[in-house]
C-alpha positions in Angstrom: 230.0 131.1 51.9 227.7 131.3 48.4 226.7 127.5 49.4 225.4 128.5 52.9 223.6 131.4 51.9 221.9 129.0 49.1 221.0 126.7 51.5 219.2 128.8 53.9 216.2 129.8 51.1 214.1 126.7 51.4 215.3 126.7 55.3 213.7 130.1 56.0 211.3 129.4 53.6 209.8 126.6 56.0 210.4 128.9 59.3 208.6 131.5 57.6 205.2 129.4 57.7 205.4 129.2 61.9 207.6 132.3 62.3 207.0 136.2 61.2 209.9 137.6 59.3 211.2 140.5 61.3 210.8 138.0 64.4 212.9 135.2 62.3 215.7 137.7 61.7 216.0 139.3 65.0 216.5 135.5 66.8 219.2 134.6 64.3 220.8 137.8 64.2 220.8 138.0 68.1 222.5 134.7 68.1 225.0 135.8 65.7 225.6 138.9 67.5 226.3 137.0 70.7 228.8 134.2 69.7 230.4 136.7 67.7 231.0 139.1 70.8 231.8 136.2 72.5 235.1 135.2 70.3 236.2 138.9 69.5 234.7 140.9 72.6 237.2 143.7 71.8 237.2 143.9 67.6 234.4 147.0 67.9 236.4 149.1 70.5 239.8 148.4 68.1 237.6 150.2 65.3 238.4 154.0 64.7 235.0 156.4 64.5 235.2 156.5 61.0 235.1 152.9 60.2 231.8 152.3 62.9 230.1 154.9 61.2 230.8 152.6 57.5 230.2 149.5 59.7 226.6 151.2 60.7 225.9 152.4 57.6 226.2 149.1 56.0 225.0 147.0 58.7 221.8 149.3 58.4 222.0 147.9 53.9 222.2 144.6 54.3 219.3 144.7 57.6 217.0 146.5 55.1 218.2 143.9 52.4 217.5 140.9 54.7 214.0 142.1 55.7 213.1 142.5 52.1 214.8 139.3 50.8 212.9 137.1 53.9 209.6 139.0 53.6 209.6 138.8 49.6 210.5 135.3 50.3 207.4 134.1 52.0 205.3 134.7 48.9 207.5 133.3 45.9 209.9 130.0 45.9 212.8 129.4 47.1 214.7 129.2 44.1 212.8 131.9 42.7 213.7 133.9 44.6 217.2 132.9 45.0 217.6 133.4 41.3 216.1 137.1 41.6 217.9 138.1 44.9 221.1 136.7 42.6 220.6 140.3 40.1 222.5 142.2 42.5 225.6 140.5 40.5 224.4 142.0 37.6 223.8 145.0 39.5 226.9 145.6 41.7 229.0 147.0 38.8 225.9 149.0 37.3 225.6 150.7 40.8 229.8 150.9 41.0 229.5 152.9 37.3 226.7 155.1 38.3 228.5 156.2 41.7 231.8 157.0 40.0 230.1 158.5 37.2 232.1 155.7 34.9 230.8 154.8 31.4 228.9 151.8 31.0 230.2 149.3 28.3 227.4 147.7 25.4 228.2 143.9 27.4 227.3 145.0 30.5 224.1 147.1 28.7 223.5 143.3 26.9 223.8 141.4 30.5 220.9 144.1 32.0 218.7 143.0 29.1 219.6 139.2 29.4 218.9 139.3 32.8 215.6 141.3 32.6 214.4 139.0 30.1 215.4 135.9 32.6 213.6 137.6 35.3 210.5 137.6 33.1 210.7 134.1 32.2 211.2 133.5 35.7 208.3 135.3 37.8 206.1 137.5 35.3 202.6 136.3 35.6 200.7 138.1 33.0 201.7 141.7 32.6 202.9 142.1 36.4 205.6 141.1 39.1 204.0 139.7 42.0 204.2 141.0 45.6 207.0 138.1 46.2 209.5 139.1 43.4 209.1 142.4 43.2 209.9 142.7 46.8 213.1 140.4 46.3 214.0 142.7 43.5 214.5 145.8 45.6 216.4 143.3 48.3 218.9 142.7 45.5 219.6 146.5 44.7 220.1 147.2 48.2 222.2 143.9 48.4 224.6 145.7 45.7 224.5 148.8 47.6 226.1 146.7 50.1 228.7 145.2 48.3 229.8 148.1 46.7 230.4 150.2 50.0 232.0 147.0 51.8 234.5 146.7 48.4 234.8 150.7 49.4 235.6 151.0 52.7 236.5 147.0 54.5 240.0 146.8 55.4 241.5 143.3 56.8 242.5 144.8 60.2 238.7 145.6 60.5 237.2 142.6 59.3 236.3 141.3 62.4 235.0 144.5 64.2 233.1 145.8 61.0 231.3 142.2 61.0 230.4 142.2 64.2 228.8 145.6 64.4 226.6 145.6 61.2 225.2 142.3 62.7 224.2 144.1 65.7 222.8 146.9 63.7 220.7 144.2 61.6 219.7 142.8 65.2 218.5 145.9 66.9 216.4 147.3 63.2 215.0 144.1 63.2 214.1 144.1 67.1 212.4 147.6 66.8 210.6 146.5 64.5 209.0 143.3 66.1 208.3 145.6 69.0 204.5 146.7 68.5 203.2 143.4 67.8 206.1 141.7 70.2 208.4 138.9 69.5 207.6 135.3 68.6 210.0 132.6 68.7 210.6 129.3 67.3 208.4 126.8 69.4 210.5 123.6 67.6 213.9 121.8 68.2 213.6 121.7 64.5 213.0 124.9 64.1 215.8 126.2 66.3 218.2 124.2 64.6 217.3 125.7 61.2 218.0 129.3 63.1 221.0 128.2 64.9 222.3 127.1 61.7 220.8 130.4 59.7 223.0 132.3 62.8 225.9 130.6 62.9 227.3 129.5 59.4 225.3 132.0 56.9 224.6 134.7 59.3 228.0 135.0 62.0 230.6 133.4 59.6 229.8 134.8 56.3 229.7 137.9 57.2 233.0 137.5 58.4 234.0 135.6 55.5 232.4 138.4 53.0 233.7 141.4 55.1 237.4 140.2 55.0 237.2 138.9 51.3 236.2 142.2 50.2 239.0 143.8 51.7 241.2 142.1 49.3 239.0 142.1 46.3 237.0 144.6 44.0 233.3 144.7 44.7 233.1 142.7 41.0 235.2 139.8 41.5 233.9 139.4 45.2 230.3 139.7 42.9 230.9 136.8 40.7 232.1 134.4 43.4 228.5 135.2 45.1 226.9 134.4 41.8 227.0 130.8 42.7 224.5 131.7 45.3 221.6 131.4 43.2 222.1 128.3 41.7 222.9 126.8 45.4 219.6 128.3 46.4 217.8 126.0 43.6 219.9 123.2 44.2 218.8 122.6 47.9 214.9 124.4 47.4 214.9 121.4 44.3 216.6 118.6 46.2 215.6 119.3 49.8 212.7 122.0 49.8 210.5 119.8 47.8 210.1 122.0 45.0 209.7 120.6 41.5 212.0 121.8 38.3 210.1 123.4 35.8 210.9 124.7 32.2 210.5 127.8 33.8 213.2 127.6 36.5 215.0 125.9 33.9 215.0 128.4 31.3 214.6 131.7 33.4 217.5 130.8 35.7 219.7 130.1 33.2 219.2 133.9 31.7 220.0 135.3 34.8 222.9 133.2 35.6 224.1 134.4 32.3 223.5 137.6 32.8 225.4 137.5 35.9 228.9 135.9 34.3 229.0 137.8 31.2 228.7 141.5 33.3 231.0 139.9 35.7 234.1 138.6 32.8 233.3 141.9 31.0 236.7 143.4 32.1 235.9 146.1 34.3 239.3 147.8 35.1 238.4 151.0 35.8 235.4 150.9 38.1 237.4 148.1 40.0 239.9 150.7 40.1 237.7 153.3 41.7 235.2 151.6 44.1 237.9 152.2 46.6 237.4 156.1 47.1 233.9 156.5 47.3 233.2 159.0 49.6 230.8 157.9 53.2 
């Protein structure tokens, strides 16, 4: 699941030059929407009320997440920004405390400051974030929003329904959006390919994948199997996107992926404990 979403940075990345953002994401999230309808055409209607109003909720997340990941994406690296989108590891638990009003701990505190300073290694130009990061910054708070509230309120009876509809919540924000300057699509076989696959494997199926996982795991521990995510994202922008490795990358990358396994070994018992009754 972490591998696919790393692979798709320096895939989107490449779409983005020929393709607008919110057009990108509506095609691949139609596409997901149907095949998923397609094998469980029932899994929405087997929901009660309660659980499509979560599913909505946090289809509407992960939508506003994706639109600010992609967008912040076409104006920083791939594995730049995979690395930053990556914070919402570090962020998951910090959210999770400040929800259920839980203290804290001086590790977790140390991994915020670790992972700041990576952050600056990473993308501070001068005194300033540029338009790129900053924008894949918020993407990764809302992406712990996300996580949180699926560790809250996925069940594995639901998995399947709750997937389906937040993808078709993502489709129809991002198709409303597209809708004053209409829709372009991808003109290439290439370029379909690249959304097919962006639909299919890291769009239909790990959402799936992420929705029932979380039912049996603590937003934390689902976080630091996602923390490879980052690191996949460099891996293919560096061996298949074209981009160089820099000291930079190098350095920077390695803060925040530090940053992200020392909040996430930090035992955590309590807020694990909790994330299960927050309230909708």
């Amino acid at each position: 699941m972490t591998a696919c979403w790393g692979s798709t940075f320096f895939l989107a990345k490449d779409l983005l030059d020929r393709v607008p953002t919110l057009d990108f994401l509506a095609v691949r999230f139609a596409i997901a929407s149907l095949a998923m309808l397609v094998v469980a055409p029932c899994a929405i209607a087997r929901l009660s009320p309660e659980v499509r109003r979560q599913a909505v909720a946090l289809g509407a997340l992960y939508g506003a997440a994706q639109i600010l990941q992609t967008a912040g994406l076409a104006h920083t690296p791939a594995s730049v920004s995979g690395f930053i989108t990556g914070l919402y590891v570090v962020l998951t638990p910090l959210l999770a405390a400040l929800l259920l009003r839980t203290r804290i701990g001086p590790m977790t505190w140390a991994a915020v400051v670790l992972a700041t300073a990576g952050l600056g290694v990473l993308t501070l130009g001068g005194v300033s974030i540029g338009y790129g990061e900053a924008l894949s910054l918020v993407a990764a708070v809302v992406y712990a929003l996300h996580i949180v509230g699926l560790g809250a309120w996925s069940r594995p009876q639901d998995a399947v329904g709750m997937s389906i509809l937040q993808i078709i919540v993502i489709t129809v924000i991002c198709f409303v959006a597209t809708v004053p300057d209409g829709i372009v699509l991808p003109h290439t076989p290439r370029d379909w390919s690249s959304v097919l696959y962006m639909a299919l494997f890291s769009g239909a199926l790990a959402m799936l994948g992420q929705t029932w996982a979380q039912a049996h795991l603590s937003p934390t521990r689902a976080a630091i199997i996602m923390s490879m995510e980052p690191v996949f994202a460099a891996g293919f922008a560096v061996a298949l996107g074209g981009e160089g490795v820099t000291a930079r990358l190098l350095v920077g990358g390695g803060m925040v992926l530090a940053a992200m396994l020392v909040v996430e070994l930090v035992p955590r018992r309590r807020i694990e404990a909790e994330v299960t009754h927050i309230a909708v």
